[in-house]
MARMARTOR-692054 format. One record per residue (C-alpha): residue number from 1; residue in one letter; chain; x, y negated, z. Coordinates in nm, 3 decimals. Layout:
N
<NUM,A,A,<X,Y,Z>>
...
***
This chain:
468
<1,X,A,<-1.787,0.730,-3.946>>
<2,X,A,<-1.577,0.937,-3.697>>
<3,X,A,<-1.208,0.803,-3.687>>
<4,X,A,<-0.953,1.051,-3.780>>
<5,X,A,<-0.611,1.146,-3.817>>
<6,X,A,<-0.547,0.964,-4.150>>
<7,X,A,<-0.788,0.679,-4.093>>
<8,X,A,<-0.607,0.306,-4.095>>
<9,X,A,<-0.839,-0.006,-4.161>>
<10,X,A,<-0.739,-0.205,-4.439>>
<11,X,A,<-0.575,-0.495,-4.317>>
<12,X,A,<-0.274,-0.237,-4.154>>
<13,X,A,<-0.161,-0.266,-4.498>>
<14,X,A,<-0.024,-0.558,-4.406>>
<15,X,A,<0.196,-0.350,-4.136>>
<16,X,A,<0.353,-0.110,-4.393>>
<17,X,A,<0.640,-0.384,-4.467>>
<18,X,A,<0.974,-0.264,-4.419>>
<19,X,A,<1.092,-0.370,-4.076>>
<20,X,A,<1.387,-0.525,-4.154>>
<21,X,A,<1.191,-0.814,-4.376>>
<22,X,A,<1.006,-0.912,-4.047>>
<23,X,A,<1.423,-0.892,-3.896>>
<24,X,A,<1.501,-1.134,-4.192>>
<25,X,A,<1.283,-1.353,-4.119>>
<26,X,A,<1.402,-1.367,-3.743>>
<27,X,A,<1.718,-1.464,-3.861>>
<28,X,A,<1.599,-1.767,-4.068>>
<29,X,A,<1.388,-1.890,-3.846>>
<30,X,A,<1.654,-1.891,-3.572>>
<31,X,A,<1.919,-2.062,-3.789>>
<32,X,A,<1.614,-2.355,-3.895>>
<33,X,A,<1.567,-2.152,-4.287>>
<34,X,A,<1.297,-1.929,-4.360>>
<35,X,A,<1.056,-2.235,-4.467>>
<36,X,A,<1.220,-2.320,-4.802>>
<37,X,A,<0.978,-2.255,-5.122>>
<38,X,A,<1.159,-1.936,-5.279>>
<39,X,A,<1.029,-1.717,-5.609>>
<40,X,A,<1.075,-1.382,-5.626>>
<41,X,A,<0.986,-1.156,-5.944>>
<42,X,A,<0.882,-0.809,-5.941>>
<43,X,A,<1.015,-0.594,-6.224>>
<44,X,A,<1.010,-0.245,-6.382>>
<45,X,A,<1.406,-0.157,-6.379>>
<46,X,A,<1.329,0.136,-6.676>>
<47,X,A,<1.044,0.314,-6.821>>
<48,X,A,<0.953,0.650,-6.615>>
<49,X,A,<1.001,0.870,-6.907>>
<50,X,A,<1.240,0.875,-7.168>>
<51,X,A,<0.937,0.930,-7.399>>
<52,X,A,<0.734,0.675,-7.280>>
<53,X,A,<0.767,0.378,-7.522>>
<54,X,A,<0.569,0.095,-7.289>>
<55,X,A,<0.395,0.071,-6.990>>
<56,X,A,<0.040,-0.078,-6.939>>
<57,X,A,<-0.006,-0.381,-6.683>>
<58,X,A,<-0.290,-0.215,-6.406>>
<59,X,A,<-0.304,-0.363,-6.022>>
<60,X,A,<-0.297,-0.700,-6.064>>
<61,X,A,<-0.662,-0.767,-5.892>>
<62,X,A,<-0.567,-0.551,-5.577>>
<63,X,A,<-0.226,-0.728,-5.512>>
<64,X,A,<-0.408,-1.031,-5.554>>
<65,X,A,<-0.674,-1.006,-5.342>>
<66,X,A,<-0.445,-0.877,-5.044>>
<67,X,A,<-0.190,-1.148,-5.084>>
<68,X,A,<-0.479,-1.405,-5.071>>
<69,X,A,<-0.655,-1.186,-4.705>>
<70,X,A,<-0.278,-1.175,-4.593>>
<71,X,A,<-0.298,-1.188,-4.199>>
<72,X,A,<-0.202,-1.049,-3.903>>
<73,X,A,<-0.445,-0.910,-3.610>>
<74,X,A,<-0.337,-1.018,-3.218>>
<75,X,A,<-0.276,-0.672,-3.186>>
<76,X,A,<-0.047,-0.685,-3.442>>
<77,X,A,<0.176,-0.945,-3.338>>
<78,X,A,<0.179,-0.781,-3.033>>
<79,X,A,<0.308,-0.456,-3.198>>
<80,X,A,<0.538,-0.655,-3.371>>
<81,X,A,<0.657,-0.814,-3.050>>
<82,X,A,<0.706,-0.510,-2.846>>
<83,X,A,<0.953,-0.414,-3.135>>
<84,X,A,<1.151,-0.687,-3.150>>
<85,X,A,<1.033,-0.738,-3.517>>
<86,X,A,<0.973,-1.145,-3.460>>
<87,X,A,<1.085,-1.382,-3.151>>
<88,X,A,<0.793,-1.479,-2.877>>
<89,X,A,<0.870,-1.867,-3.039>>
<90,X,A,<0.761,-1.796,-3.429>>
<91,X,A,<0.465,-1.552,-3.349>>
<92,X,A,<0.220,-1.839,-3.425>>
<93,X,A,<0.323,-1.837,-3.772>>
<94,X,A,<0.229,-1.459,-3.776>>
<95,X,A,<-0.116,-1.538,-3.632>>
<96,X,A,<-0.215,-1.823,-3.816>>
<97,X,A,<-0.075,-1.653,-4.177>>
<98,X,A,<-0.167,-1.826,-4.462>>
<99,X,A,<-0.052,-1.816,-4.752>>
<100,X,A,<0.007,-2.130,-4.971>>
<101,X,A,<0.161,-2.030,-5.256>>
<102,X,A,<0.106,-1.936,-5.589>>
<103,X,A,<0.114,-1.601,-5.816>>
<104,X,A,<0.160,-1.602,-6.230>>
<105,X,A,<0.160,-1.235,-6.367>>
<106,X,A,<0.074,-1.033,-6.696>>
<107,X,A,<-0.274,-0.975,-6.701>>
<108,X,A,<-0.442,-0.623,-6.663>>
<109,X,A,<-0.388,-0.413,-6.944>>
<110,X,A,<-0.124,-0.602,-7.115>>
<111,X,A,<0.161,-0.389,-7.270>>
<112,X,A,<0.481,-0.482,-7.109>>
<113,X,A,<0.862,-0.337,-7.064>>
<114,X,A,<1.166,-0.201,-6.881>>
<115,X,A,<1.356,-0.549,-6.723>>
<116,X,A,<1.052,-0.797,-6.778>>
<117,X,A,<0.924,-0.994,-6.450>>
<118,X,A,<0.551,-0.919,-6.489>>
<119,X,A,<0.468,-1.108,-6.134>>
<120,X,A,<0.619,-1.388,-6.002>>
<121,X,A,<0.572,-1.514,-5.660>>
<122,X,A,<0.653,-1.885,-5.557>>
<123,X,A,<0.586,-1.974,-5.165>>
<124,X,A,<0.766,-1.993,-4.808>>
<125,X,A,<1.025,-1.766,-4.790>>
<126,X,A,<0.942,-1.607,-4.508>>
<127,X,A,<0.614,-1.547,-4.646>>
<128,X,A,<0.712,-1.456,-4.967>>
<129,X,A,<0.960,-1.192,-4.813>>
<130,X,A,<0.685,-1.026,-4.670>>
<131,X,A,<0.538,-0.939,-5.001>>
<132,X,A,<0.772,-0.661,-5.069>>
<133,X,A,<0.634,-0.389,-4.981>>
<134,X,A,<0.296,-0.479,-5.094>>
<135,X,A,<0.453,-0.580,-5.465>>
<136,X,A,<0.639,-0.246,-5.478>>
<137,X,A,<0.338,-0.027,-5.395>>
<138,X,A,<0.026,-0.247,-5.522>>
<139,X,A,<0.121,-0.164,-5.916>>
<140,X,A,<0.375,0.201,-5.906>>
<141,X,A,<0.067,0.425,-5.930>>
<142,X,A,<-0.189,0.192,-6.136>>
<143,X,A,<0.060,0.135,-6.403>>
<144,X,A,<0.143,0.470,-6.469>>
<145,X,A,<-0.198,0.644,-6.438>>
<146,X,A,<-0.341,0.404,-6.700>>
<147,X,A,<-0.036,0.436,-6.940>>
<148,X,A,<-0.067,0.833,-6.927>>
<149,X,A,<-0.445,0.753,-6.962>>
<150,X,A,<-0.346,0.560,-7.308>>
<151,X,A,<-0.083,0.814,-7.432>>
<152,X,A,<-0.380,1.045,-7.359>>
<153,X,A,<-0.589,0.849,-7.578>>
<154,X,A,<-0.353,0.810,-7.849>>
<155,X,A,<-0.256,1.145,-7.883>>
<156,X,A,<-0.654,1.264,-7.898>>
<157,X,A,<-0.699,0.993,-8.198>>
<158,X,A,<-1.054,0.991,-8.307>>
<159,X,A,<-1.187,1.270,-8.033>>
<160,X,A,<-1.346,1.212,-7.723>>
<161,X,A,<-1.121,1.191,-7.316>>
<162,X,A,<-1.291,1.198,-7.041>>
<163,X,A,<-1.129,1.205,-6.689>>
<164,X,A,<-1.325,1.486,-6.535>>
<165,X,A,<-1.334,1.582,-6.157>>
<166,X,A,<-1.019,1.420,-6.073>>
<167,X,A,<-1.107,1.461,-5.709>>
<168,X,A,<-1.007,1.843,-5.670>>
<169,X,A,<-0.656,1.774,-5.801>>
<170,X,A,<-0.515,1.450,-5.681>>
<171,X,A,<-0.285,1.342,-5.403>>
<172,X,A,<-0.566,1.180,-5.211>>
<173,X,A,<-0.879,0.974,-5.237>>
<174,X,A,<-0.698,0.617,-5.293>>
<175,X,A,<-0.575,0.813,-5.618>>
<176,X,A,<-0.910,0.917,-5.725>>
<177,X,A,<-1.061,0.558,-5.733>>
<178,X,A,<-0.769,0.417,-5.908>>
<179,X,A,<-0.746,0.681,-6.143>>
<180,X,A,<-1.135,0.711,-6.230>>
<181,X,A,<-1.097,0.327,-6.331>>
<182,X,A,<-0.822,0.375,-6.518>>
<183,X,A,<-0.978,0.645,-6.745>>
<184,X,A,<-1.238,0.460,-6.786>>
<185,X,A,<-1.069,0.162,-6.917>>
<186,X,A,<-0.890,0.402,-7.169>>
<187,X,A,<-1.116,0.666,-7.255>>
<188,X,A,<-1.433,0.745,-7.399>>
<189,X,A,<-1.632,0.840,-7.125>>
<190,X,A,<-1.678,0.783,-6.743>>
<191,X,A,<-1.646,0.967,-6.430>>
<192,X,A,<-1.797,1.314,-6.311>>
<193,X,A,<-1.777,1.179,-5.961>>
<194,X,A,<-2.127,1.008,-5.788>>
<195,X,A,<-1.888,0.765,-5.581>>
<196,X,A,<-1.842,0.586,-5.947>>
<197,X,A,<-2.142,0.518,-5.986>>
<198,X,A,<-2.217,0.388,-5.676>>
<199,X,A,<-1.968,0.097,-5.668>>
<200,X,A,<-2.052,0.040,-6.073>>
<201,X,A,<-2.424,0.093,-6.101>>
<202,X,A,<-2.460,-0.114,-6.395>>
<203,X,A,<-2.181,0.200,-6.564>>
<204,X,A,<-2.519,0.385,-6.630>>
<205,X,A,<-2.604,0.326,-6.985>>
<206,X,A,<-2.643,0.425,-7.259>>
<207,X,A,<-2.290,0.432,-7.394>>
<208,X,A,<-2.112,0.546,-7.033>>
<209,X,A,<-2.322,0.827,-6.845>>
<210,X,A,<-2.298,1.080,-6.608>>
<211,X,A,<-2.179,1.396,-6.709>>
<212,X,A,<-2.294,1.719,-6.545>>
<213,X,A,<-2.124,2.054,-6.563>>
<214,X,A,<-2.264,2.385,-6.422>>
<215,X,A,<-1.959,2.541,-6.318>>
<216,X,A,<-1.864,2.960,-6.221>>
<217,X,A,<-1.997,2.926,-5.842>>
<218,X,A,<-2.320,2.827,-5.945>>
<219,X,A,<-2.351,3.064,-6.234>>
<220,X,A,<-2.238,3.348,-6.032>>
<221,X,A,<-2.547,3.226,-5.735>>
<222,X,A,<-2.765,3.367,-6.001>>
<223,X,A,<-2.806,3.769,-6.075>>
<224,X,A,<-2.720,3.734,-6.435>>
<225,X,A,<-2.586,3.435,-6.696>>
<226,X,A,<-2.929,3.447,-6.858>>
<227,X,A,<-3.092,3.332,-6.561>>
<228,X,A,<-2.861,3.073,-6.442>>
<229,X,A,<-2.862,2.945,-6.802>>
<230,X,A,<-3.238,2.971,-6.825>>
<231,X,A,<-3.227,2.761,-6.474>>
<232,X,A,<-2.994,2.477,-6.630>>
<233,X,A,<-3.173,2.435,-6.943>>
<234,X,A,<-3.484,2.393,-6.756>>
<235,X,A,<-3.431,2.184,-6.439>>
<236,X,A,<-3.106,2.000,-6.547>>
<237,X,A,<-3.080,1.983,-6.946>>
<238,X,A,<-3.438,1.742,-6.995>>
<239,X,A,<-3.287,1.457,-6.748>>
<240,X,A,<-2.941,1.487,-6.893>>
<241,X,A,<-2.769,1.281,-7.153>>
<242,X,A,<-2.492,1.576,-7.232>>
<243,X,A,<-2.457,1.851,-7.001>>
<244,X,A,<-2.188,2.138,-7.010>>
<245,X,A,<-2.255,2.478,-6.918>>
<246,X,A,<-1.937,2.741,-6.867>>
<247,X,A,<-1.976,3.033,-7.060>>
<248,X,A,<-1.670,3.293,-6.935>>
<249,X,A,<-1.765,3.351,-6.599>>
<250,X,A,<-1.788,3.713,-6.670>>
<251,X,A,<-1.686,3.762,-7.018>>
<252,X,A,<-1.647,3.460,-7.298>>
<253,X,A,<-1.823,3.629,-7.592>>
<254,X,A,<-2.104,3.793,-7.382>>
<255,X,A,<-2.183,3.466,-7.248>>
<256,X,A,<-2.154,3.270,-7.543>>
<257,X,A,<-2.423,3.487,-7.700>>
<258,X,A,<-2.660,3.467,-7.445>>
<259,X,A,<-2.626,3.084,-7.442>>
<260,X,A,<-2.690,3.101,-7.830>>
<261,X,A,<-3.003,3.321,-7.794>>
<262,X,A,<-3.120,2.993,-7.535>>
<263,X,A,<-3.042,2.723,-7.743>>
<264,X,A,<-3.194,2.848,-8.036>>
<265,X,A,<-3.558,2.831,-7.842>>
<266,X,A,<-3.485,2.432,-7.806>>
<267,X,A,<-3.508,2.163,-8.018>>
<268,X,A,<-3.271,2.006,-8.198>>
<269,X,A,<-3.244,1.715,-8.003>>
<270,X,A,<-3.209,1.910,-7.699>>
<271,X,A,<-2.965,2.130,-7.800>>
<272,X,A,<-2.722,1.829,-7.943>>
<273,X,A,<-2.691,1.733,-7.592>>
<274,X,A,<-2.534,2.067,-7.461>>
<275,X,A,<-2.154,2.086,-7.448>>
<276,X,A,<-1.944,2.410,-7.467>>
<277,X,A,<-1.618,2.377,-7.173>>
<278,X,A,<-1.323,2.596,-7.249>>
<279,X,A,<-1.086,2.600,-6.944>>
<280,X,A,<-0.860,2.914,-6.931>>
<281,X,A,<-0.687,3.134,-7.240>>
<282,X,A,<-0.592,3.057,-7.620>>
<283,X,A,<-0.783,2.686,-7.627>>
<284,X,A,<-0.691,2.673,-8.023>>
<285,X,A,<-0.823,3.055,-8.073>>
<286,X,A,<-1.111,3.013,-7.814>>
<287,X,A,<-1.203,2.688,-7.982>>
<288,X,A,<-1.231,2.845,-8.359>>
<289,X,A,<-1.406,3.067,-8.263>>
<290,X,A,<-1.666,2.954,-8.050>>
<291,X,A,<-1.702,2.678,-8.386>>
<292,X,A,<-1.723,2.983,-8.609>>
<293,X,A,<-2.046,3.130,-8.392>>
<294,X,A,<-2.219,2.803,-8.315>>
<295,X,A,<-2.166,2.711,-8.727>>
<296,X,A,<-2.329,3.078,-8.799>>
<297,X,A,<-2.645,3.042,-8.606>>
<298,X,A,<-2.700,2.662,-8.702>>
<299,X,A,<-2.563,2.513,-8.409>>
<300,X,A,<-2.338,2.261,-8.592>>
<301,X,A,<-2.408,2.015,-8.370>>
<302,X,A,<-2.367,2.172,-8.059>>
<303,X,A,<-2.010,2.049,-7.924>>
<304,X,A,<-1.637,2.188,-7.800>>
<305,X,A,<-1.502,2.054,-7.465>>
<306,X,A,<-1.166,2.145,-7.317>>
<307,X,A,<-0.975,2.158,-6.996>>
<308,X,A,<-0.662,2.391,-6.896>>
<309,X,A,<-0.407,2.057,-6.743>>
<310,X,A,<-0.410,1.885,-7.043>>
<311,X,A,<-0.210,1.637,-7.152>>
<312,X,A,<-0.081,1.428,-7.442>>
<313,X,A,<0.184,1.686,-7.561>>
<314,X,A,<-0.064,1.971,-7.577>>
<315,X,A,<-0.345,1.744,-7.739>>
<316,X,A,<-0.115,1.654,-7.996>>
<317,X,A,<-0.021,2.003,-8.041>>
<318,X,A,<-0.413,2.147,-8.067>>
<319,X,A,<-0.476,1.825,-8.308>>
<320,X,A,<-0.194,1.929,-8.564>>
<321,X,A,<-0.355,2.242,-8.603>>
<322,X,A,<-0.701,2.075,-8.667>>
<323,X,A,<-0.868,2.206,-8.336>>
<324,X,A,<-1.229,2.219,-8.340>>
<325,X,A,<-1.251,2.061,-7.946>>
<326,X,A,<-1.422,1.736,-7.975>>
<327,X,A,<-1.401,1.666,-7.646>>
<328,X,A,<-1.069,1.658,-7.405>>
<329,X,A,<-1.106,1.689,-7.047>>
<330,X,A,<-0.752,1.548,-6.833>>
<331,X,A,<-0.734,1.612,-6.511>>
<332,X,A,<-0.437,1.679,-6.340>>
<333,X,A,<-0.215,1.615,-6.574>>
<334,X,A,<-0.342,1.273,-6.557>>
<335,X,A,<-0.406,1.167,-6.207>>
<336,X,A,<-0.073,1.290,-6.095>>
<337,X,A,<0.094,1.176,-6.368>>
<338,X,A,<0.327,1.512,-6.371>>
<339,X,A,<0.578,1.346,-6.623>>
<340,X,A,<0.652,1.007,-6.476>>
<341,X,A,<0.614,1.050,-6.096>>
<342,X,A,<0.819,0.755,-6.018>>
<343,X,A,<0.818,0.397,-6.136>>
<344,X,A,<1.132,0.189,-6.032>>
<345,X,A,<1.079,-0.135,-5.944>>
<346,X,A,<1.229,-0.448,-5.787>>
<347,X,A,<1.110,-0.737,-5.579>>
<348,X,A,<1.390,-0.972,-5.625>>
<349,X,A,<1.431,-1.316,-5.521>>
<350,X,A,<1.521,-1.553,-5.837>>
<351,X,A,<1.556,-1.942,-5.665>>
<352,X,A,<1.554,-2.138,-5.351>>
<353,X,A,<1.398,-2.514,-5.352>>
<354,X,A,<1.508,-2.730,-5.094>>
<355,X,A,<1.330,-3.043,-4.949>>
<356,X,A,<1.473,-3.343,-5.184>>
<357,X,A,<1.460,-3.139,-5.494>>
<358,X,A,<1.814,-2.928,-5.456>>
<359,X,A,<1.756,-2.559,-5.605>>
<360,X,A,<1.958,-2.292,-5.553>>
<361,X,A,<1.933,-1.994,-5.805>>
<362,X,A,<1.940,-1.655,-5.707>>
<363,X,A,<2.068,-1.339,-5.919>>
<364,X,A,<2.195,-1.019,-5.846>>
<365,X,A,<2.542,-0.961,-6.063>>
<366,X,A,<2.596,-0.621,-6.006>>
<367,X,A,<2.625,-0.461,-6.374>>
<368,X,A,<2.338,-0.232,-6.474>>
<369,X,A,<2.094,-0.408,-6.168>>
<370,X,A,<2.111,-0.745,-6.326>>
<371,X,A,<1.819,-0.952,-6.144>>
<372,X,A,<1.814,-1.321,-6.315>>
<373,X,A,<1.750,-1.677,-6.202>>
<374,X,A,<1.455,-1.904,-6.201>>
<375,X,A,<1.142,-1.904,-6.297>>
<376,X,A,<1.090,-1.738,-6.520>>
<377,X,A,<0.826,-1.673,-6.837>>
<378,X,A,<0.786,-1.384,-7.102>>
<379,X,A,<0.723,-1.486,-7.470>>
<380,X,A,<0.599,-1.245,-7.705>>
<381,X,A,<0.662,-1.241,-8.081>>
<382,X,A,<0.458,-1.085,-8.373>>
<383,X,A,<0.520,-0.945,-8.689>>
<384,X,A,<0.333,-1.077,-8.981>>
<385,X,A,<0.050,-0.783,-8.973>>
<386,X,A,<-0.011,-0.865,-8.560>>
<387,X,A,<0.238,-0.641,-8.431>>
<388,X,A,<0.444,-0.699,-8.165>>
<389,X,A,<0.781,-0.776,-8.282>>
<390,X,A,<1.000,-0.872,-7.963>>
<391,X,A,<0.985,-1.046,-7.653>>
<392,X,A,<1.223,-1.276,-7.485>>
<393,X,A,<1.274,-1.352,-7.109>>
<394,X,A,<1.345,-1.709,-7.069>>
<395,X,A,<1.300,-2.016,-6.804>>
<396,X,A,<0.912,-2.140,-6.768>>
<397,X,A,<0.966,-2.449,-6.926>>
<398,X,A,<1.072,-2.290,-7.325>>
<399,X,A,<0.847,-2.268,-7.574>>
<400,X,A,<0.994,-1.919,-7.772>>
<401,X,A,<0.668,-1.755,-7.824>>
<402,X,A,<0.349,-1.652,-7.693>>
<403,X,A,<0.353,-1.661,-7.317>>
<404,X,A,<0.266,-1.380,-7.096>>
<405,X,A,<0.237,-1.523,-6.740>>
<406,X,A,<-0.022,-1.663,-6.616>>
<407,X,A,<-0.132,-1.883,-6.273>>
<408,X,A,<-0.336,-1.659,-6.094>>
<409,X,A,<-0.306,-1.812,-5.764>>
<410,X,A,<-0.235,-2.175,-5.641>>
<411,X,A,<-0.160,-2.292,-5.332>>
<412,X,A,<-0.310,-1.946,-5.224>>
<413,X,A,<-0.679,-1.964,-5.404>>
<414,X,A,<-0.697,-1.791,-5.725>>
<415,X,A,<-0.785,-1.987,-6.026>>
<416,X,A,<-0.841,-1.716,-6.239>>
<417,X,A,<-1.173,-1.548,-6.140>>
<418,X,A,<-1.170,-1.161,-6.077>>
<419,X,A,<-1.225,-1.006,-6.453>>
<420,X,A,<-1.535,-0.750,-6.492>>
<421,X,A,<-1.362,-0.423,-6.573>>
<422,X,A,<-1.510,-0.393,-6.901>>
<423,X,A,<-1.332,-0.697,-7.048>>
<424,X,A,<-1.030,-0.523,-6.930>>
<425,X,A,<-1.106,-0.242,-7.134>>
<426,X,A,<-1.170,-0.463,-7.422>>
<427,X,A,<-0.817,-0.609,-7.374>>
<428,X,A,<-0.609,-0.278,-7.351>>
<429,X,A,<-0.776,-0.158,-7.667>>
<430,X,A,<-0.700,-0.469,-7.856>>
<431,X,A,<-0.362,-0.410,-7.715>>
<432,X,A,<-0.304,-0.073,-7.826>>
<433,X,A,<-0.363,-0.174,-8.186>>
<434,X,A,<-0.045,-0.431,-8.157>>
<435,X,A,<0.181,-0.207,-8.050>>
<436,X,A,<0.387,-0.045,-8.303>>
<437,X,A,<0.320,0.312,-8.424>>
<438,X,A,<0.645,0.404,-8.347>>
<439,X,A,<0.607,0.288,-7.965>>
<440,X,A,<0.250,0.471,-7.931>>
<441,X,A,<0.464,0.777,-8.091>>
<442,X,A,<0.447,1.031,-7.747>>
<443,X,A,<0.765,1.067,-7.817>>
<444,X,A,<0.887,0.771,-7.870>>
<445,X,A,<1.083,0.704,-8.138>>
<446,X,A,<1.254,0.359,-8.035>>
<447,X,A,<1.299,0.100,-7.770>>
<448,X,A,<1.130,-0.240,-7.778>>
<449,X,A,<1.353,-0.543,-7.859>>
<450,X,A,<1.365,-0.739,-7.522>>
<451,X,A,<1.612,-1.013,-7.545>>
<452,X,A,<1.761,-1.302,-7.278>>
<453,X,A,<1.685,-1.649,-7.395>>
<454,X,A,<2.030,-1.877,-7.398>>
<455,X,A,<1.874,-2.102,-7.195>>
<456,X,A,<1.852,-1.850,-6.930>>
<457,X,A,<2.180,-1.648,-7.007>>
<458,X,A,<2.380,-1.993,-6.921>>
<459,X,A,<2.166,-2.028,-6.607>>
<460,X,A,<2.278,-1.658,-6.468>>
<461,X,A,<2.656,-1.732,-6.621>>
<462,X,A,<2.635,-2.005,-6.374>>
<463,X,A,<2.576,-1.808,-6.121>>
<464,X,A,<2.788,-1.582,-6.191>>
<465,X,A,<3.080,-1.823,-6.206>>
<466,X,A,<2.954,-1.975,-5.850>>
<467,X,A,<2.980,-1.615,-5.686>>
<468,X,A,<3.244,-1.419,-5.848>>
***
């Protein structure tokens, strides 16, 4: 393909990093540091929304897989060079980058919250350092796209989400592949998008299909609905497993008589595969109504889809009035992620390990940014019915709970294998059923109980008493 403006291979990722990490390093390496094993934590400073009551672990295999292909081109360390980033005497540690160290973290689709280190990264410290940019982007979007993808879920209760064409109203393509996984791995049904398909071929079964919709432009191709519902009955309905035909190009209860009049020369069992899309107007009056005429001409079966920038808030709305959709349709709502567009996060170093076994711990003391020392592990309490109950941030070596991190990388090779997505999707709905109702609550009702062990509240007074 054609190079263009916005084209940048993948390993100029590693080039994003903030300049003045490659400057830090400069001035390490000059005064014989930089080479020291360090740990540094990323964490979520505060949920994006004040409604919001957790946030869903999503990113993990991306950051991991970069961090492992971390390197640098010889054009790059010429670039790097020419800026003054690193000295002419350290750029062989840029080309022969390697990294050595290891990565515990959360694992996908684990429910997690505001102050908790869900990755911790233990190597050089110059390599380490390097990291940050890569920490603080790899998981921002993920996270919240598959959250708003569960609240989504949650609000809908019993009724069908599926993510729609996502494509027409993101931010840009790396969106749209991020965001068709993660509605996948909370809803009920896949992708409109062919590109899905391609990278997941074994997707197309029987309980995750393609589903095709024959939209205005192509209706209005035709000279009259009839026809161009004649035309996808015949030549798109028979190799279909649902297929959705709009019915207000022109006028909503003209067409949805006409489409009546065709259905009711089909079979049953064709007709139970056609769904109705609303995607403008009243969707609760549009909705009862279309029910009401598909209900009088024996059409029971025949189901309600809607779009019109849903979201949680006005599923929950439609549902308490006992809407008649059975079938919600999130698009932009969801892949931009309108109510939490930002994710605040830290990459914060926690210790510093010295040949011979000294450590230095690390913390940031400044009240309301607290960062904490060590290394660090979350344990998670339950409630007697498998709730969760409360978590509590304390050093790796307690035993307080059930513990969250895990190695994914040592020494730089992973020894967890990458997960098939569907077990992921398997874990975030065994998830969801932990967390308390008043969490999944859209608008949440309470904040989770995430305490300091004493262990590690005496390790940051230390610090504190060192500095200050």
């Amino acid at each position: 393909m054609e190079k263009h403006q916005f084209s940048f291979p993948e390993n100029d990722i590693y080039m994003m990093e903030y300049g003045n990490m490659f400057l830090g390093n400069t001035m390490w390496m000059n005064s014989g540091k930089g080479f020291e094993e360090t740990t540094f934590d990323l964490v979520v400073r505060d949920l994006p929304n004040k409604n919001w009551g957790f946030l869903l672990m999503y990113g993990l295999d991306r950051f991991l897989t970069y961090v492992k292909n971390y390197s640098f081109t010889k054009e790059d360390v010429e670039v790097l060079l020419k800026l003054n980033l690193i000295s002419p005497k350290h750029a062989k540690y840029y080309r022969n980058f390697k990294f050595l160290g290891d990565v515990w973290s959360i694992d996908e689709g684990v429910p997690f919250f505001a102050g908790e280190p869900i990755v911790r990264v233990s190597g050089p410290l110059w390599q380490v350092n390097l990291f940050t940019a890569l920490a603080l982007n790899a998981f921002s979007y993920p996270v919240r796209v598959l959250t708003k993808g569960a609240r989504v879920k949650i609000a809908a209760g019993n009724k069908m989400v599926a993510p729609g064409v996502n494509v027409v109203r993101s931010q840009g393509f790396e969106q749209v592949v991020i965001c068709q996984k993660a509605s996948y791995l909370t809803g009920d049904a896949s992708t409109t998008q062919p590109n899905f398909y391609k990278e997941n071929r074994e997707f197309l079964s029987d309980d995750l299909y393609f589903q095709p919709n024959i939209n205005h432009a192509t209706i209005k191709s035709y000279s009259d609905e009839r026809e161009a519902f004649k035309a996808a009955i015949r030549d798109i309905l028979p190799n279909s497993t649902m297929l959705q035909i709009m019915i207000d190009t022109y006028n909503l209860k003209n067409g949805l008589r006409i489409l009546i009049e065709e259905l009711k020369k089909l079979p049953k069992r064709e007709q139970e595969k056609l769904k109705i899309p609303i995607d403008s107007g009243d969707l609760l009056k549009t909705s009862k109504y279309i029910r009401k005429e598909l209900d009088k001409n024996g059409l029971d079966h025949v189901g309600i889809m809607a779009y019109s920038n849903l979201n949680e808030y006005k599923i929950q709305k439609l549902e308490s009035k006992r809407s008649p959709i059975e079938y919600y349709i999130c698009i932009t709502e969801v892949v931009n992620v309108s109510d939490a567009p930002v994710l605040e996060q830290v990459y914060k170093m926690s210790e510093l390990r010295y040949p011979g076994g000294k450590i230095e711990y690390k913390a940031k003391l400044v009240k309301g940014k607290e960062s904490y020392p060590g290394r660090k592990q979350i344990f998670r309490l339950y409630s007697v019915n498998g709730k969760m109950q409360k978590d509590i941030i304390g050093l790796e070596h307690e035993n307080l709970g059930e513990p969250l991190l895990r190695q994914y990388l040592k020494k730089g090779q992973r020894v967890i294998k990458p997960e098939d997505i569907r077990e992921t999707r398997k874990r975030i709905q065994n998830n969801l059923i932990k967390i308390p109702d008043s969490l999944k609550n859209i608008y949440a009702k309470r904040k989770y109980d995430v305490k300091l062990s004493q262990d590690l509240k005496n390790l940051y007074k230390q610090v504190e008493k060192q500095h200050l």
